[in-house]
N, C-alpha and C positions, 0 to 999 in steps of 0.2 A: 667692732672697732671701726673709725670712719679716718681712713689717714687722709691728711691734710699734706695737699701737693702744691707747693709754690710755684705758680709759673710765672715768668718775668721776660725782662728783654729790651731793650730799645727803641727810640722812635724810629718808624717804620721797619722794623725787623719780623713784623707779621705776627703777632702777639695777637691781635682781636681772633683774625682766623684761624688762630692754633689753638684757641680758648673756645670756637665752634666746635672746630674738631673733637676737643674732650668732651663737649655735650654730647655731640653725635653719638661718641659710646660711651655712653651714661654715664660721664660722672656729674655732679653739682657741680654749678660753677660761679662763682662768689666773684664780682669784678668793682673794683676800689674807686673806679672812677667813675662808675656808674652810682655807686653810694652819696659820693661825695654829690654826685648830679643830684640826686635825692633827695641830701639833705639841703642843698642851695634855692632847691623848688619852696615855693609858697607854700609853707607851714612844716617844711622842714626843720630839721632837730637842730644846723645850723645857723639858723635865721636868726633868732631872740640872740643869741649869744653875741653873733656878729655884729648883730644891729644896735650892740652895748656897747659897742668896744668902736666899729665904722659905721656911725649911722649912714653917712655918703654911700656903702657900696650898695646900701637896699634900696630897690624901683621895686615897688609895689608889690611890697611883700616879699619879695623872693633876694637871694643874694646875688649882683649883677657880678660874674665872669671878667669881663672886661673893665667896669671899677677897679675892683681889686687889682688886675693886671698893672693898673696907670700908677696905680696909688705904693705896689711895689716897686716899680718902676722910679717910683721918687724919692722912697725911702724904704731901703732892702729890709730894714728892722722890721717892717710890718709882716714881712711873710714869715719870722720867728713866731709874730702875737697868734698869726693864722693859722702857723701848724700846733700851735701848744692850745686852742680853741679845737682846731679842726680832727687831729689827729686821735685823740679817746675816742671820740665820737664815731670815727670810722671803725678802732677796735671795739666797740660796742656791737656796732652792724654786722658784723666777720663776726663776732663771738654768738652774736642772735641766729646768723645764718646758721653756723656749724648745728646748735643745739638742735634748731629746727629741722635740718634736713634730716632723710633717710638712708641718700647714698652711701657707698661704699668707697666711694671715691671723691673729696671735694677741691675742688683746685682753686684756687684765690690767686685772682686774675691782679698782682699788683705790679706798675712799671717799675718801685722804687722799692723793690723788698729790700736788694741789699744793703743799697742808701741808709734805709730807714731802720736796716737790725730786723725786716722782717722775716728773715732765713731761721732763725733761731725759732723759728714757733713753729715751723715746718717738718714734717716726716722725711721729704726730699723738696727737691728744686728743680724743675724745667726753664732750662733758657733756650728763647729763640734765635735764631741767627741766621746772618745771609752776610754774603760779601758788601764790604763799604760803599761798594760805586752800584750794586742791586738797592739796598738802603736809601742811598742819596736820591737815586731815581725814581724809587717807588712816594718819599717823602716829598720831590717835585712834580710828580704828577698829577696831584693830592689842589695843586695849587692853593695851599691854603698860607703858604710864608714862602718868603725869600731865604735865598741859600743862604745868608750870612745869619738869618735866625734861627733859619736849620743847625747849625755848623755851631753860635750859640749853644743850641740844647744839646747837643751833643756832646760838645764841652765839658756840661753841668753833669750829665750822666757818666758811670761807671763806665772804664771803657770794655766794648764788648767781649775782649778776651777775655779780661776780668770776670767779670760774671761767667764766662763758659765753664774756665777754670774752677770754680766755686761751686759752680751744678752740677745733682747728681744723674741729668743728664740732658741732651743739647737736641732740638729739633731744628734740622735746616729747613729754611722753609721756601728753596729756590721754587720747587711748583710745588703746587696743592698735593695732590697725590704722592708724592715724596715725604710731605709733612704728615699725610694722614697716616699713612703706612707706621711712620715715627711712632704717632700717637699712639694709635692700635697698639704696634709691640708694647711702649711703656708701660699702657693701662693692662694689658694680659700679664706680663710683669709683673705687675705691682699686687693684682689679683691673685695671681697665682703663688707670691708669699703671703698672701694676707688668707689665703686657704688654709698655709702648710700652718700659719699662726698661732 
């Protein structure tokens, strides 16, 4: 049996490095926006579709990121058309990955499980976490947006007690070593029923 572990979390809450870590000890690990990168590249699965519906957001071939960005930005309805285009297609990729792996342990690396109802396809749920002013700073340091678009997505996201609440369990991820220890335990955890199973 291959349980499927939801790991989740917020912007900068350290979710990429906490999704290292469960590679580190072997488990698969399936990440939604890497997919999604995937499928936006030249001759991806969501190019034809998009380029039906936005011819504007295709540059040569590929689905352009920041198109789309402008074009939600002027009228929210479109990112309904994007996720009812986009969103099968991701669970297509997750349902390819699971079949194909071998592991014993797969984790699907998604920001918006609970948003999206993706807890309910889950065996458990890992959430990351970190205090809101470790968060804010690690997201500024980043310098990739201004606070007020930080503070934005933040908004849009579940708040993160919320999701703590709802997982069946929480890795801090103040230092690395704190978080790996985390992992570790979970994944012996989780092994160790899937023995007794």
């Amino acid at each position: 049996m291959t349980f499927r572990l939801g790991l989740t979390g917020s912007i900068g809450m350290g979710k990429s490095t906490t999704a290292k870590l469960f590679a580190e000890a072997g488990c698969a690990v399936w990440d939604a926006d890497a997919a999604v990168h995937r499928m936006y590249s030249e001759g991806g699965a969501a190019v034809a579709p998009l380029k039906a519906v936005f011819p504007d957001a295709i540059i040569d071939g590929a689905v352009s990121r920041d198109r789309l960005k402008a074009m939600i930005s002027k009228d929210a309805s479109v990112l309904k058309v994007l996720e009812r285009i986009v969103h099968p297609l991701v669970g297509e990729d997750r349902a390819k990955f699971l079949k194909e792996t071998t592991a014993d342990i797969v984790v699907f690396d998604i920001p918006l499980l609970f948003e999206t109802g993706g807890n309910k396809g889950m065996d458990a749920v890992v959430c990351v976490s970190v205090s809101p002013e470790i968060q804010q700073d690690r997201v500024m340091e980043r310098g990739t947006m201004t606070l007020e678009q930080f503070e934005q997505i933040r908004a849009k996201q579940m708040p993160n007690e919320e999701k703590c609440a709802q997982s069946d369990y929480v890795v801090v991820t103040d230092t690395l070593e704190h978080a790996r220890k985390q992992v570790n335990d979970i994944v012996l955890k989780i092994r160790k029923d899937l023995s007794v199973a």
